[in-house]
C-alpha positions as CSV (number, residue, x, y, z in Angstrom):
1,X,23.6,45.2,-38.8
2,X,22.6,45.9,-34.8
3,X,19.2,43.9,-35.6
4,X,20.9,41.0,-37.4
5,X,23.1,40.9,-34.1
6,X,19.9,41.6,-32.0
7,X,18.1,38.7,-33.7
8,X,21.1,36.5,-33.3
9,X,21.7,37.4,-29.6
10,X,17.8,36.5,-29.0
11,X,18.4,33.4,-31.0
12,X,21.6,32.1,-28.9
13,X,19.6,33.2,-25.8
14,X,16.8,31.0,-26.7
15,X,19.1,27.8,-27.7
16,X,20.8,28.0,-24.3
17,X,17.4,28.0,-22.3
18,X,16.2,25.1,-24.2
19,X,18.8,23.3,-23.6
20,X,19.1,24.4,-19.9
21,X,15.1,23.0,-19.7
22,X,15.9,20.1,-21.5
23,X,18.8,19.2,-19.6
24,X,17.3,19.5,-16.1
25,X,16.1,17.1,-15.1
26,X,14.2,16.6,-11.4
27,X,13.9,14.0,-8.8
28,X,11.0,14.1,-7.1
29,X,10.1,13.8,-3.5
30,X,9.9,10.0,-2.3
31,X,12.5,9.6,-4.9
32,X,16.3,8.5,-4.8
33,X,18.0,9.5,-8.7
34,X,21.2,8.2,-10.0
35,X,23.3,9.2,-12.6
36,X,25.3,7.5,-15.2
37,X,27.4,8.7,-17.4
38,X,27.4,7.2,-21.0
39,X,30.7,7.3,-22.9
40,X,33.8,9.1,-22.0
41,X,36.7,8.3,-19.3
42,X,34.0,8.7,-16.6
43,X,31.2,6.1,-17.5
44,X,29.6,4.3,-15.7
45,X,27.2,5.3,-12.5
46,X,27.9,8.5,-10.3
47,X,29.7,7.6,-7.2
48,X,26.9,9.8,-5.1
49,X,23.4,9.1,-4.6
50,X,21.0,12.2,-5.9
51,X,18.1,13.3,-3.1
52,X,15.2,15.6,-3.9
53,X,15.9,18.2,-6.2
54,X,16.6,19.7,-10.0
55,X,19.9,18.9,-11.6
56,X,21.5,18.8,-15.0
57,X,21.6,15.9,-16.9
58,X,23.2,16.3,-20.3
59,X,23.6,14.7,-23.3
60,X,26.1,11.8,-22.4
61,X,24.3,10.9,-18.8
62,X,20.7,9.7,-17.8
63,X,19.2,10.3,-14.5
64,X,17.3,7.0,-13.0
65,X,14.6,7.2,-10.3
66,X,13.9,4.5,-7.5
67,X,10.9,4.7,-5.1
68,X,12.1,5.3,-1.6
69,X,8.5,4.8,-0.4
70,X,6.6,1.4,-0.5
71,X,5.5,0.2,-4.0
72,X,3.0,-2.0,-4.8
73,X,2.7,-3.7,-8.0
74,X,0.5,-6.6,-9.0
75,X,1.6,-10.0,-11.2
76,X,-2.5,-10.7,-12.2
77,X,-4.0,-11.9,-15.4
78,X,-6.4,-8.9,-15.6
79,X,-5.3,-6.6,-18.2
80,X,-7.0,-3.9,-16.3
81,X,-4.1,-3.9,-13.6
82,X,-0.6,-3.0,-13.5
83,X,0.1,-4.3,-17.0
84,X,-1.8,-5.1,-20.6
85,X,-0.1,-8.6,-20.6
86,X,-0.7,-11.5,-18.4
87,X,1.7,-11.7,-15.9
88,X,-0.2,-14.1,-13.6
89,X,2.2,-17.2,-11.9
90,X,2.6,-20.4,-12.7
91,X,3.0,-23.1,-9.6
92,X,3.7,-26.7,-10.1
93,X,2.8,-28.8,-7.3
94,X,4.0,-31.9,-6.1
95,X,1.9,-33.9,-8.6
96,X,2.9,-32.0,-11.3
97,X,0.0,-30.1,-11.6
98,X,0.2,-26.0,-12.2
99,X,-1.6,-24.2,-10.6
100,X,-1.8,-20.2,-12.2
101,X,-2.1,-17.5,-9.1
102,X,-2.1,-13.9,-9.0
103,X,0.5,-12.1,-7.0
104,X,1.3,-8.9,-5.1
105,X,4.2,-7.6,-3.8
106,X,5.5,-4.6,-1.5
107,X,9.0,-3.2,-1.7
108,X,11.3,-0.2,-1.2
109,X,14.4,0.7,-2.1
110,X,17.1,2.0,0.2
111,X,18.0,5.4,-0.6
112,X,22.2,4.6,0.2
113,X,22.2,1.8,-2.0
114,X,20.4,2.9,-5.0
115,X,23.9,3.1,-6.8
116,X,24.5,-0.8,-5.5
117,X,21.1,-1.6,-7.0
118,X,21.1,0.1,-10.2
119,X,25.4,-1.6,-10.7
120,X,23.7,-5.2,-9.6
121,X,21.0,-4.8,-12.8
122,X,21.5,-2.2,-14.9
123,X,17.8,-1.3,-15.0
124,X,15.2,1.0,-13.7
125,X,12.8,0.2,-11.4
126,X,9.8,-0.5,-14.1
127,X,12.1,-3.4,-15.3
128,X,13.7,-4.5,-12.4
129,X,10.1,-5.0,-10.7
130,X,8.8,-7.0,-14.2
131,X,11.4,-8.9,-14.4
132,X,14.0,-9.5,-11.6
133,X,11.5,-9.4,-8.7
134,X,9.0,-11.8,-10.7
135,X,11.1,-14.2,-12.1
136,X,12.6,-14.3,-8.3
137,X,8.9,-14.5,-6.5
138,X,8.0,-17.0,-9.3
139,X,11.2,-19.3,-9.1
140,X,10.8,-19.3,-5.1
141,X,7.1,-20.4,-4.8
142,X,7.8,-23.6,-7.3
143,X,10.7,-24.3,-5.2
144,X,8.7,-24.3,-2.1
145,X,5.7,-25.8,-3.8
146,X,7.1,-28.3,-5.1
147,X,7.0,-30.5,-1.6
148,X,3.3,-29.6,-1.5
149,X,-0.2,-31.5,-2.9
150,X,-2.8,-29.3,-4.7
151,X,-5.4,-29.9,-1.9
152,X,-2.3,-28.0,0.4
153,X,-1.8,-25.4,-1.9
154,X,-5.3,-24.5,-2.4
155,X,-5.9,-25.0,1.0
156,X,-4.5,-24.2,4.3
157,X,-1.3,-24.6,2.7
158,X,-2.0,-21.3,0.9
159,X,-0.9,-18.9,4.1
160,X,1.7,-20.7,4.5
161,X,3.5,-20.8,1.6
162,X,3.2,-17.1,0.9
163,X,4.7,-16.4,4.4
164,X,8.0,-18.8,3.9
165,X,7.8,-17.2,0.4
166,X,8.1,-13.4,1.7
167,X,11.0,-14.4,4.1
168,X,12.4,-16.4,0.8
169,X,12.5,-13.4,-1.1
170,X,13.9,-11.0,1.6
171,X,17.1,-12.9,2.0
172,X,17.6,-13.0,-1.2
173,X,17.2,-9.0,-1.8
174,X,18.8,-8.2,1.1
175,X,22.0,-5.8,0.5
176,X,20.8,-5.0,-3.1
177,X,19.3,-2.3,-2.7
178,X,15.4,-3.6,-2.4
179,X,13.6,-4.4,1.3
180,X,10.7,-6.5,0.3
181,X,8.2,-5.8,2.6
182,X,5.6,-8.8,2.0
183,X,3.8,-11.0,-0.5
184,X,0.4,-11.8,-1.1
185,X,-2.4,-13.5,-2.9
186,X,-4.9,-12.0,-5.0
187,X,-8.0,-13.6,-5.3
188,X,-8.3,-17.4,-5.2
189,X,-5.9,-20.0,-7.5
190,X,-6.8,-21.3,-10.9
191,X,-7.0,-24.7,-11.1
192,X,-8.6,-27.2,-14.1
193,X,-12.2,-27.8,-13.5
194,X,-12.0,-31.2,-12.8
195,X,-9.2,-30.8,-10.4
196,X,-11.1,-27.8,-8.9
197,X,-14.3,-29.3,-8.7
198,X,-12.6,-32.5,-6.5
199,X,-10.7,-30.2,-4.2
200,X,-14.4,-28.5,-3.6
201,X,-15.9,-31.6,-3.2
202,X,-13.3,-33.1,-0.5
203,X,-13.1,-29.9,1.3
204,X,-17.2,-29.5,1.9
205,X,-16.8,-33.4,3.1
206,X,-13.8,-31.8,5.8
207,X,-16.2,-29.0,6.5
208,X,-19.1,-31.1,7.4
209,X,-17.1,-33.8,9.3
210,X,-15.7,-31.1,11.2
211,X,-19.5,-29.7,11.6
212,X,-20.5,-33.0,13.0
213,X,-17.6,-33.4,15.4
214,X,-18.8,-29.7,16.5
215,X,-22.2,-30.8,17.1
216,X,-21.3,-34.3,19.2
217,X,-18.9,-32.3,21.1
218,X,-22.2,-29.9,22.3
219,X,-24.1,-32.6,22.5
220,X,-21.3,-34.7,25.5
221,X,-21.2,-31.1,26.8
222,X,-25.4,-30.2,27.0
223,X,-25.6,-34.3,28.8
224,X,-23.0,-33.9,31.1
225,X,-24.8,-30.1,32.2
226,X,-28.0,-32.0,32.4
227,X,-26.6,-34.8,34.3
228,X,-24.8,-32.4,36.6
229,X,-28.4,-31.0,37.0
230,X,-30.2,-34.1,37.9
231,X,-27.7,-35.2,40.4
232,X,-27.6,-31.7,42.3
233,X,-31.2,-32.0,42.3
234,X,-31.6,-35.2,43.6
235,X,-28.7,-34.1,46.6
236,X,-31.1,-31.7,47.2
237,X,-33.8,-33.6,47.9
238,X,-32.5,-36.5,50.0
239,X,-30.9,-33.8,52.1
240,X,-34.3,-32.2,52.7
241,X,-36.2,-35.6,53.0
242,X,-32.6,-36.6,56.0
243,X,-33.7,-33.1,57.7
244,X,-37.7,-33.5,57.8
245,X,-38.9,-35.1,61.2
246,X,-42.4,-35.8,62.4
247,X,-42.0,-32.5,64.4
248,X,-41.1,-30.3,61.7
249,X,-43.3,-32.0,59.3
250,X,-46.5,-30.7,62.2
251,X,-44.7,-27.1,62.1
252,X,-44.8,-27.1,58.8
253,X,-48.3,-28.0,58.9
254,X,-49.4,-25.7,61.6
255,X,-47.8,-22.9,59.4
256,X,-49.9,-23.6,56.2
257,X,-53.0,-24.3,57.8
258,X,-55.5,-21.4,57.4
259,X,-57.5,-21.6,60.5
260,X,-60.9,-23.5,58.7
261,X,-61.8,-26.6,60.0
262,X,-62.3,-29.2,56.7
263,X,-66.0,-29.3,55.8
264,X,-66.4,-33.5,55.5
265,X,-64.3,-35.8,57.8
266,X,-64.3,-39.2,56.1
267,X,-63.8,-42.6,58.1
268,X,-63.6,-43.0,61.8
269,X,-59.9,-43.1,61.9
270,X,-60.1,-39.2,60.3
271,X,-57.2,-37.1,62.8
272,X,-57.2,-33.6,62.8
273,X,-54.7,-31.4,64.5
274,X,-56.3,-28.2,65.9
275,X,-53.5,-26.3,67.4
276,X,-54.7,-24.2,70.6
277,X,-53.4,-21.3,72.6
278,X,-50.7,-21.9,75.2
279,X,-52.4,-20.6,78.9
């Protein structure tokens, strides 16, 4: 009889710790948790946001878990990212055309209004990101592109329309529960060959338009140097040739002269200056 009780004492022991380990539940540091209750008078999403820590969770409630630290998470067509399906972008242009783009984003969410976010979607943060923040991102950077060519777009236009989308996509987050922090292109935009190969084409004629401007523009600047050059040089010497008089011209002379009368005097009109010693 006292083992029978033992065993079932040891058995009700055991039940209560699993279900004490299975119940408790932990949110992790970095990590906002909230709680909703499932069924009963009381359902729906704890009033109090849960910090870092262990708590129960039991059988009518589930704990969900939102990054209070920046996350980044990739829409890309590589399988080998952040998903094993395609979730590259489609962008239609102003012609029409659609052009696919990989995606990255940055967010957060604030740690007060994790309850605000989780009431506004009803989903945890894997879900919210694959779906609510793409189909936003996405549904932005048509609307945007649509006022823009494909030669913008893969362009110069590029930086730009990833900066007014960012801003875009703040605003429209903002109070939700979710800061986006920024956006930003991975790699460069698919395009169809044909439509690729023209956009390449026109932009190395841009680039070596632009070269040859670049090398006219040295070219004005090296001639007017050079000119500036030949003018200061000939100042230079009409100022010397305004200062030289026949006296200065025999000084000069008399300095260079080594003291050697010249060997052969031709002509009997030959004149030779011999300086000699004051008395």
């Amino acid at each position: 009889m006292k083992n029978k009780k033992r065993i079932l004492f040891v058995l009700l022991i055991s039940i209560l710790i699993f279900f004490f380990m299975t119940g408790c539940e932990k949110v992790p540091a970095g990590y906002v948790g909230v709680k909703v209750y499932l069924l009963g008078s009381s359902k729906g999403v704890d009033s109090e946001e849960l910090g870092v820590g262990r708590y129960w969770v039991g059988i009518n409630e589930e704990l969900y878990l939102y990054p209070t630290f920046t996350k980044t998470y990739v829409w890309t067509a590589d399988f080998q990212e952040d998903s094993e399906t395609n979730e590259s972008i489609d962008i239609q242009t102003k012609e029409g055309l659609t052009v696919n783009a990989d995606v990255g984003i940055q967010f957060r969410v604030e740690p007060d209004k994790a309850n605000v976010l989780f009431q506004t979607y009803r989903r945890g943060i894997d879900e919210i990101t694959d779906s609510v923040l793409r189909t936003a991102v996405r549904d932005v950077l048509n609307r945007l592109a649509s006022s823009m060519t494909s030669d913008m777009i893969y362009g110069q236009g590029r930086v730009e329309l990833i900066e007014k989308a960012t801003e875009a996509v703040k605003i429209e987050f903002s109070g939700k529960g979710i800061i986006v922090e920024r956006l930003y292109w991975i790699g460069t935009m698919r395009l169809p060959d044909k439509v690729k190969q023209a956009l390449d084409a026109k932009i190395e004629q841009i680039q070596k338009a632009e070269q040859r401007e670049n090398e006219l523009r040295e070219a004005v600047a090296q001639a007017k140097i050079e000119k500036a050059k030949a003018e200061g040089t000939a100042n230079q010497i009409r100022l010397e040739s305004q200062q030289l008089t026949p006296l200065m011209i025999q000084k000069m002379w008399i300095e260079k002269w080594d003291g050697r009368l010249p060997q052969n005097v031709m002509g009997d009109k030959a004149n030779l200056m011999i300086p000699f010693p004051a008395r």
